[in-house]
VOVEXPA-147814 format. One record per atom (N, C-alpha, C): residue in one letter; x, y, z. Coordinates in pm, whole numbers, padded with zeros to 5 digits, always signed. Layout:
AXYZ;...
***
This chain:
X+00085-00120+00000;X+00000+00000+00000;X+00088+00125+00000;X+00046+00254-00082;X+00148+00322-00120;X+00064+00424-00001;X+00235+00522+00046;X+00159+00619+00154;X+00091+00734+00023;X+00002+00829+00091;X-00061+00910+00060;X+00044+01003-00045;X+00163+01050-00041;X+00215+01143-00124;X+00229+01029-00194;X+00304+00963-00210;X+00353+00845-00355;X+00250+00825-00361;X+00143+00797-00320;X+00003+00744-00412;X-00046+00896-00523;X-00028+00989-00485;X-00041+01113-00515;X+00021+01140-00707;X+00166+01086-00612;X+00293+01137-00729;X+00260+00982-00823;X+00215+00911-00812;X+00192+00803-00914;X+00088+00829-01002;X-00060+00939-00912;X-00103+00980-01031;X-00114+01032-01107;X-00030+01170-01075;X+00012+01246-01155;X+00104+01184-01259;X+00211+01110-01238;X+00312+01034-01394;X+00225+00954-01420;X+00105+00889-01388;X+00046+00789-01469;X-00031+00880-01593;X-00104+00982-01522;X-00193+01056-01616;X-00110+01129-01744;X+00013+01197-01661;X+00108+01287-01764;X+00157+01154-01877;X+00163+01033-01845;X+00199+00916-01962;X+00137+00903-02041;X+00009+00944-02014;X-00096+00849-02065;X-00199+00967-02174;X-00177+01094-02108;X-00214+01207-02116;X-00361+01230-02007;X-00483+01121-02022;X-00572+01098-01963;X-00583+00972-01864;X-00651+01001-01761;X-00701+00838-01730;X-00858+00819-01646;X-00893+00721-01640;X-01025+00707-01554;X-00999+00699-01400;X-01107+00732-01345;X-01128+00677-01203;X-01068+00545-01160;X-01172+00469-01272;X-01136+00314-01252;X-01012+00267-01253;X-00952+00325-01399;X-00794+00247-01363;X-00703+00304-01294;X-00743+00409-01263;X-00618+00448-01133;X-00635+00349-01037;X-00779+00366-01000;X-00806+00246-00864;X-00762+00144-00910;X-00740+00074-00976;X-00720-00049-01044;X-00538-00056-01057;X-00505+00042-01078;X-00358+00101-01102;X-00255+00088-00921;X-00316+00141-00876;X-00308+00207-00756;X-00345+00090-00628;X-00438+00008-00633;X-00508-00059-00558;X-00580-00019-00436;X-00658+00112-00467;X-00722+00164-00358;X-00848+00190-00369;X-00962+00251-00336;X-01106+00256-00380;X-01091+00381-00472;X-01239+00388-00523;X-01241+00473-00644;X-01286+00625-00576;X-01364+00642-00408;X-01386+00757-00376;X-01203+00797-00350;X-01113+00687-00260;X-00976+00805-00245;X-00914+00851-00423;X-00924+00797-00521;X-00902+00807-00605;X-00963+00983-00666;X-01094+00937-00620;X-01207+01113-00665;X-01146+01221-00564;X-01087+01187-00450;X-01014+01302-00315;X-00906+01292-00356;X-00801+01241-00417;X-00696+01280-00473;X-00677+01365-00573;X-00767+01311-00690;X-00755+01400-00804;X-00829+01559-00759;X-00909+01544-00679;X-00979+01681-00628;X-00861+01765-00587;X-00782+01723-00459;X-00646+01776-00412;X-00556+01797-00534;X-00535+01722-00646;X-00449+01742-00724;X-00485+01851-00847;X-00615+01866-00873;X-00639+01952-00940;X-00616+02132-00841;X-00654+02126-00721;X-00631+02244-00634;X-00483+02287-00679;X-00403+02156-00660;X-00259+02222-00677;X-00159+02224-00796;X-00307+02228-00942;X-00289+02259-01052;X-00212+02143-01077;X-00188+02029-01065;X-00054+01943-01106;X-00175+01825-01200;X-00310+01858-01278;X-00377+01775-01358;X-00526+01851-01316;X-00597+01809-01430;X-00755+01868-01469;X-00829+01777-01422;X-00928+01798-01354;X-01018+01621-01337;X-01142+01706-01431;X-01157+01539-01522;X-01286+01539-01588;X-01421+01432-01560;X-01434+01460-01610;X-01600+01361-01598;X-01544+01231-01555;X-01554+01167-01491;X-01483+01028-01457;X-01312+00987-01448;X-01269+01112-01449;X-01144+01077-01461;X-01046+01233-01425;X-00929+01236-01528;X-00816+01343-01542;X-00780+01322-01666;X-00700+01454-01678;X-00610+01485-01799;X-00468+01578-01765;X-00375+01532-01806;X-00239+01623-01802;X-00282+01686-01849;X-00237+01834-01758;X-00189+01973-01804;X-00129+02037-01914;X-00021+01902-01958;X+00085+01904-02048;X+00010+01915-02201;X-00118+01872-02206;X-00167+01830-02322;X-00260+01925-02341;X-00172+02039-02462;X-00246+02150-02497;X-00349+02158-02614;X-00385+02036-02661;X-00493+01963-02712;X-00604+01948-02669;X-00650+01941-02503;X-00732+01906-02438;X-00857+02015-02432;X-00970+01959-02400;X-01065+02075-02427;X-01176+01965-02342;X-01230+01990-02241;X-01320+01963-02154;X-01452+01982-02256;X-01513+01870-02207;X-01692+01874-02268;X-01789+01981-02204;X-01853+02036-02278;X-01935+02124-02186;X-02002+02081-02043;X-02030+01982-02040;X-02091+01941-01908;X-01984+01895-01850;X-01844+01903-01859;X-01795+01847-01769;X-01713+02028-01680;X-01777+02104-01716;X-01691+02227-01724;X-01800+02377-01651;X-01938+02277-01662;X-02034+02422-01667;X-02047+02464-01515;X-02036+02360-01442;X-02043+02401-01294;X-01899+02394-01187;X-01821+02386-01313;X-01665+02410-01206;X-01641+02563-01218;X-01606+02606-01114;X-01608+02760-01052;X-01677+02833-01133;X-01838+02804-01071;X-01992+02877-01087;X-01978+03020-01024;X-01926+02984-00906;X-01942+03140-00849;X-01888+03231-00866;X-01739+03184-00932;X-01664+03288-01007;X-01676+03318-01128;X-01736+03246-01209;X-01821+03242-01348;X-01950+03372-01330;X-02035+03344-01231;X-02169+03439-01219;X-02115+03565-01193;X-02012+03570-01076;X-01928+03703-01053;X-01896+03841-01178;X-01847+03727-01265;X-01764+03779-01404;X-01855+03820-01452;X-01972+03766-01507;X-02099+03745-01586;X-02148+03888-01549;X-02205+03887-01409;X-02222+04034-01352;X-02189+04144-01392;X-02025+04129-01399;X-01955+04241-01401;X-01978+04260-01542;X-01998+04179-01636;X-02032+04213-01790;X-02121+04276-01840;X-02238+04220-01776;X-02362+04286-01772;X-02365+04394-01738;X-02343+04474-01635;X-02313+04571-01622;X-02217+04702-01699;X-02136+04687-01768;X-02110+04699-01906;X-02200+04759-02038;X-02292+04621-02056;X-02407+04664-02131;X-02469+04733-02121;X-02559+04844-02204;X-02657+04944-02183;X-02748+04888-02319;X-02861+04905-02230;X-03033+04960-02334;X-02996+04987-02475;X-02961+04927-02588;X-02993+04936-02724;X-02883+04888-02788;X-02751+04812-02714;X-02657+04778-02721;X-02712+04667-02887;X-02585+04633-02949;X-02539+04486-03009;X-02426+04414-02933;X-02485+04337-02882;X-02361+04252-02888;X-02315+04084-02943;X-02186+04005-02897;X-02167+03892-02961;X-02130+03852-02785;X-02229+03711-02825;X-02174+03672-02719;X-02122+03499-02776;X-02003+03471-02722;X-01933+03364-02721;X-01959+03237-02665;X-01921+03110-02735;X-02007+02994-02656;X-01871+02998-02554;X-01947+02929-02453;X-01853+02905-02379;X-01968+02924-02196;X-01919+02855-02118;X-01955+02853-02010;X-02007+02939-01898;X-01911+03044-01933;X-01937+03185-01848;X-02035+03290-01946;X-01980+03257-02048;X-02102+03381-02158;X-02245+03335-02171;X-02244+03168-02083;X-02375+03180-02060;X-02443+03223-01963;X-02366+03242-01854;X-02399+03335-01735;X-02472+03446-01793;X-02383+03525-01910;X-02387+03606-01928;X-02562+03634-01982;X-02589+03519-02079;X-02721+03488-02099;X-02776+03461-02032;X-02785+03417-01882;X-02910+03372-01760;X-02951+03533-01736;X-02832+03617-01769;X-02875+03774-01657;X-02932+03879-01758;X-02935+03848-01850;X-02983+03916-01965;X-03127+03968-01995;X-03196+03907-01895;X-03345+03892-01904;X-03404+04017-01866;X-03323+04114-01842;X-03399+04249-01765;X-03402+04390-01875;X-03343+04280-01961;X-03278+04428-02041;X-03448+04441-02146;X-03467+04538-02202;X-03574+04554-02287;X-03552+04661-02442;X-03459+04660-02445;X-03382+04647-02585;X-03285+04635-02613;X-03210+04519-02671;X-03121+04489-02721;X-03091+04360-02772;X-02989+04335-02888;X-02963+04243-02983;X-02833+04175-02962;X-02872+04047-02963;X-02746+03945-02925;X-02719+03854-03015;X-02658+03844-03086;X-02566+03714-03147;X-02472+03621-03096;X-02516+03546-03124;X-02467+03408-03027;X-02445+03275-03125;X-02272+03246-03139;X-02288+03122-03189;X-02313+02994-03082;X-02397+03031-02975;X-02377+02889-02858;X-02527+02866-02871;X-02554+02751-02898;X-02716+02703-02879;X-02720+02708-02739;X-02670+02690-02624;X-02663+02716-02489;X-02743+02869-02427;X-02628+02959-02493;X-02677+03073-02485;X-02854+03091-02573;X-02871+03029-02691;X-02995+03014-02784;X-03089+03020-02671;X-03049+02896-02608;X-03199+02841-02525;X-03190+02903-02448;X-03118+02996-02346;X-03153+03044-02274;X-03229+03167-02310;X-03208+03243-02364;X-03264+03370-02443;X-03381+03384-02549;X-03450+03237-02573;X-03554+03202-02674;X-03689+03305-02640;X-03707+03271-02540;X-03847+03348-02490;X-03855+03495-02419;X-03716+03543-02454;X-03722+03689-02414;X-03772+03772-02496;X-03867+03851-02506;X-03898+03931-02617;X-03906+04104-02648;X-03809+04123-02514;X-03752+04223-02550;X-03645+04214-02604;X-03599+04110-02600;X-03402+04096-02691;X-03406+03998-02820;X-03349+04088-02957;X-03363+04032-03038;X-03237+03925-03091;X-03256+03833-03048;X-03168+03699-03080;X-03148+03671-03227;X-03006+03641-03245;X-02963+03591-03405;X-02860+03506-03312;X-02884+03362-03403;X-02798+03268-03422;X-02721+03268-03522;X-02569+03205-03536;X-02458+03232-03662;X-02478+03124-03736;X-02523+03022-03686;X-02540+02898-03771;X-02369+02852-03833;X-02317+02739-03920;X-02199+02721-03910;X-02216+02478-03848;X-02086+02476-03846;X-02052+02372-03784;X-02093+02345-03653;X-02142+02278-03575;X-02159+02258-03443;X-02101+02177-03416;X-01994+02240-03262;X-01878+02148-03255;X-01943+02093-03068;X-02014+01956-03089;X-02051+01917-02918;X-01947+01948-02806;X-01840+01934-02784;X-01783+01990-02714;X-01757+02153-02671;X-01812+02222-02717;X-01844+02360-02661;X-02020+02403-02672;X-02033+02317-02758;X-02208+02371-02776;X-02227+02463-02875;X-02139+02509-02971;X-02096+02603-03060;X-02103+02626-03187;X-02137+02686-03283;X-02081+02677-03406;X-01939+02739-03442;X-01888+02688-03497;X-01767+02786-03596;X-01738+02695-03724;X-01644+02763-03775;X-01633+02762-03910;X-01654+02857-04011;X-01589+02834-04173;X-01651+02954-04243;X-01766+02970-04254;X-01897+02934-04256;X-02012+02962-04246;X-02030+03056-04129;X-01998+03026-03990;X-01982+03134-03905;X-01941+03243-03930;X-01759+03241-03969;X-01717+03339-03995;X-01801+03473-04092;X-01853+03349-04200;X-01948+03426-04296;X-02081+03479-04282;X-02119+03463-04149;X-02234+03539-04104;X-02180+03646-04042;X-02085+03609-03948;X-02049+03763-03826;X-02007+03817-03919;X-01927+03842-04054;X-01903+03931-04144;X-02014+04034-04183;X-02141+03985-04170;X-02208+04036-04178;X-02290+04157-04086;X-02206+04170-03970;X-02270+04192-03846;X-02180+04361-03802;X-02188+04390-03715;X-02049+04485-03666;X-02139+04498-03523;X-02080+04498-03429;X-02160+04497-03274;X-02093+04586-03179;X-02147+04670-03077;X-02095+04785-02975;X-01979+04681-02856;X-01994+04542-02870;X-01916+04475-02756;X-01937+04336-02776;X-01784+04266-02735;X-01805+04113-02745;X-01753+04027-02662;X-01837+03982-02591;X-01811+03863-02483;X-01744+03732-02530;X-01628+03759-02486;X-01521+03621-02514;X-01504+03521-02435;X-01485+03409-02430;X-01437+03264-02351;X-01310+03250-02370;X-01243+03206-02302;X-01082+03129-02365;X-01063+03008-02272;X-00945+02902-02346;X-00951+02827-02238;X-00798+02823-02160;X-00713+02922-02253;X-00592+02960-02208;X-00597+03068-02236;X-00483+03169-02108;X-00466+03322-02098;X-00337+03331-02017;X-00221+03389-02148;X-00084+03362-02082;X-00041+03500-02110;X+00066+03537-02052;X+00120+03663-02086;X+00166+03717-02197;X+00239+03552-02217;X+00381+03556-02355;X+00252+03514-02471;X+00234+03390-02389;X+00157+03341-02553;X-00028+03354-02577;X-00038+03489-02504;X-00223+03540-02545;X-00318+03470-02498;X-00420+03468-02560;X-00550+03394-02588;X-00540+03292-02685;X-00567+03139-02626;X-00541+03059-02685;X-00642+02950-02674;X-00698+02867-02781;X-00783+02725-02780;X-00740+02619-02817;X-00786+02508-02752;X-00766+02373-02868;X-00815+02363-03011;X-00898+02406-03032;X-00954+02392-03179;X-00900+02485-03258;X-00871+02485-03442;X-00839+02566-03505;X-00970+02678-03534;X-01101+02595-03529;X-01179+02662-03560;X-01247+02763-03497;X-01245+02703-03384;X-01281+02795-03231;X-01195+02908-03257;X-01088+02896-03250;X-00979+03044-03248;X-01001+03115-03373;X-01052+03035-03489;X-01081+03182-03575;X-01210+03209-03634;X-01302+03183-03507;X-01402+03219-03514;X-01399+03343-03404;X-01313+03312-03281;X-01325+03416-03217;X-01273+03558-03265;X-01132+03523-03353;X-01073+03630-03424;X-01141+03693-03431;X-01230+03658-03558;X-01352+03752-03650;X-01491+03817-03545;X-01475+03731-03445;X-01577+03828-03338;X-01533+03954-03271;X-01377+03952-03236;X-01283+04065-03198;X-01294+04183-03357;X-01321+04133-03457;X-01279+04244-03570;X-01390+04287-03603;X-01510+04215-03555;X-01636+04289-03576;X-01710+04375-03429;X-01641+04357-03346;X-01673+04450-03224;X-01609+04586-03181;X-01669+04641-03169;X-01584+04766-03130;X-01531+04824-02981;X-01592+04723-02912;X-01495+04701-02782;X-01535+04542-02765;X-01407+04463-02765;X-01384+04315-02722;X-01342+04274-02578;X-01423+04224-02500;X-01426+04211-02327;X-01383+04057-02330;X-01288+04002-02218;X-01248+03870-02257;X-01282+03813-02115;X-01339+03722-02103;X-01395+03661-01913;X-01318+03478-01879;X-01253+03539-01793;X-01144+03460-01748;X-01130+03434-01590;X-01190+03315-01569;X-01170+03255-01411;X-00983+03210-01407;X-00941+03213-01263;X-00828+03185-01275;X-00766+03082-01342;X-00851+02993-01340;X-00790+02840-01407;X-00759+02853-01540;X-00728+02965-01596;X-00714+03000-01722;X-00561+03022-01735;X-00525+03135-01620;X-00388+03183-01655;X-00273+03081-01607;X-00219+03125-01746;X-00056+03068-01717;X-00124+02918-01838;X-00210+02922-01889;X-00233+02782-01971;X-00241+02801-02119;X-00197+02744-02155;X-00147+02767-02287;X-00220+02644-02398;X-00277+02702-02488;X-00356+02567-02552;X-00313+02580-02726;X-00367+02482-02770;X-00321+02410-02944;X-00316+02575-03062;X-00433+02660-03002;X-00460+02754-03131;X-00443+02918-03078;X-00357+02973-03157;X-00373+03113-03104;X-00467+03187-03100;X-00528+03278-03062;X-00661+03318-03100;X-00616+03500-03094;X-00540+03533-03009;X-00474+03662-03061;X-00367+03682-02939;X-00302+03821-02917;X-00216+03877-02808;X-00342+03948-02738;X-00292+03970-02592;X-00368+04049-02507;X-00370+04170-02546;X-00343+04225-02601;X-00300+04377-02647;X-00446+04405-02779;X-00462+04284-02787;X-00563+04305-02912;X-00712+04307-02825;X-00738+04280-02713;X-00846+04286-02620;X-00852+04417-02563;X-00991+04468-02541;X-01007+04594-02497;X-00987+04592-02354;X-01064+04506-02276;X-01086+04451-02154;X-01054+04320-02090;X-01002+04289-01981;X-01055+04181-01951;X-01136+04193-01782;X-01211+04072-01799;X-01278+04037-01630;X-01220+03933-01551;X-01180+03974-01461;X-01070+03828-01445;X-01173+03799-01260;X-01153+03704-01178;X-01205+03654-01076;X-01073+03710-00984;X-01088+03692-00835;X-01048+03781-00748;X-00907+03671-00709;X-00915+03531-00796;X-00807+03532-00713;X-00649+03511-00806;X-00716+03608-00940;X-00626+03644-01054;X-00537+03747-00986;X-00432+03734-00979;X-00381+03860-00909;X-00181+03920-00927;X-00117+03889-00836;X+00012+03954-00865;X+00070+03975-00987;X+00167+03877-01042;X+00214+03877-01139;X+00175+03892-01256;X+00009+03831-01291;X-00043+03862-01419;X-00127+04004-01415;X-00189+04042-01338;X-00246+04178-01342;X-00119+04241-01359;X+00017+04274-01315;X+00145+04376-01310;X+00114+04320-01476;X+00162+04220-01488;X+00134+04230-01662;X+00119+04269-01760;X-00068+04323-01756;X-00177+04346-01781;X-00142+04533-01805;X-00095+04544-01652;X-00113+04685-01656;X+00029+04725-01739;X+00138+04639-01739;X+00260+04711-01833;X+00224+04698-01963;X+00139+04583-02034;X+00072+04585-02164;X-00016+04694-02207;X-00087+04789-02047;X-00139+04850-02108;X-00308+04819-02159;X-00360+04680-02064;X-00424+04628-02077;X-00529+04592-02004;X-00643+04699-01982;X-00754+04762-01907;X-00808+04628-01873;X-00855+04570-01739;X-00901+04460-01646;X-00984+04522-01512;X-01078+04412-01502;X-01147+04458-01390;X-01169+04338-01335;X-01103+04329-01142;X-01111+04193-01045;X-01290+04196-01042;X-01335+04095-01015;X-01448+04063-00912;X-01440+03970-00850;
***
């Protein structure tokens, strides 16, 4: 029986080998039950050293990786609604805006309901359904590829609708936010769909829980310098806000 740190440090090199693994075969790996297995990876994700997903983990290392929407929508809710807030607030009465699929920009769509004029574009059927029966806000979908893992469209068909569009502000997702290397996704398509949402807005707002910074993923999507704003959660703080502010690069904690 391995003590508690080596049981620890075995799952971390098993997962970083493997890139992913389950519940099961760690326990199976490991020879211990599958709840210390779920309290390890919990502890191990706290101290950033692997991601836990839906039944399992994924190395850090693997800038490929891209969590399923449901495995993603209720990990740090409260710092998600926080952000969301602070966006909303932002918005005014007759606005356009784009809002982004992604987890927190649907926040952004639960709080939306008060407003009584204004127009939203949304490539997230997520965001869709939430906003169907509002009828003070006039909803456009981009239509495009739908990629299940974000809930999303992109692609040129996307691209080739928001071309069509130009909007007062645009609510961004990312799933990496680094100093050196920007705003970044796993998908090629995701990142240049967001591009073209930054070139059709005339102020681009980017919403970022901490688990973002310092992570670096497969697709560039631009430099921070190309963002008007960002919203970052309260426990974003020293080194990347000093950052932020030598870039020159307007942020607001909540």
């Amino acid at each position: 029986m391995l003590f508690e740190e080596e049981r620890k440090r075995s799952i971390v090199q098993f997962v970083e080998q493997r890139t992913r693994a389950s519940v099961q075969e760690l326990s199976l790996q490991l020879g211990v039950s599958e709840s210390t297995i779920r309290r390890d990876l919990k502890e191990l994700e706290e101290a950033r050293l692997l991601k836990r997903t839906h039944g399992g983990a994924v190395s850090l290392q693997s800038v490929n990786f891209e969590a399923a929407f449901p495995d993603k929508a209720d990990r740090l809710l409260d710092e998600k609604q926080r952000i969301a807030a602070k966006a909303v607030q932002m918005i005014q009465e007759g606005d356009a805006i784009l809002l982004d699929g992604g987890t927190t920009t649907l926040q952004i769509a639960k709080a939306l309901k008060g407003f009584s004029n204004l127009k939203v574009i949304t490539n997230s059927i997520m965001a869709l359904n939430e906003l169907r029966d509002c009828r003070n806000i006039e909803v456009s979908i981009t239509g495009g590829m739908l990629r299940p893992d974000t809930m999303a469209f992109v692609g040129p068909m996307t691209e080739r609708s928001l071309e069509m569009v130009r909007v007062d502000k645009a609510f961004l997702g990312t799933n990496g936010l680094d100093l050196q290397e920007g705003i970044t996704t796993p998908n090629m398509l995701e990142a240049a769909t967001k591009r073209k949402m930054i070139a059709v807005a005339k102020q681009s707002i980017l919403l970022a829980d901490h688990s973002k910074i310092g992570q670096v993923s497969f697709c560039k999507v631009a430099d921070l310098q190309e963002i008007d704003h960002c919203i970052l959660d309260s426990a974003v703080q020293g080194s990347f806000t000093r950052g932020l502010e030598a870039m020159d690069v307007g942020f607001t904690i909540v």
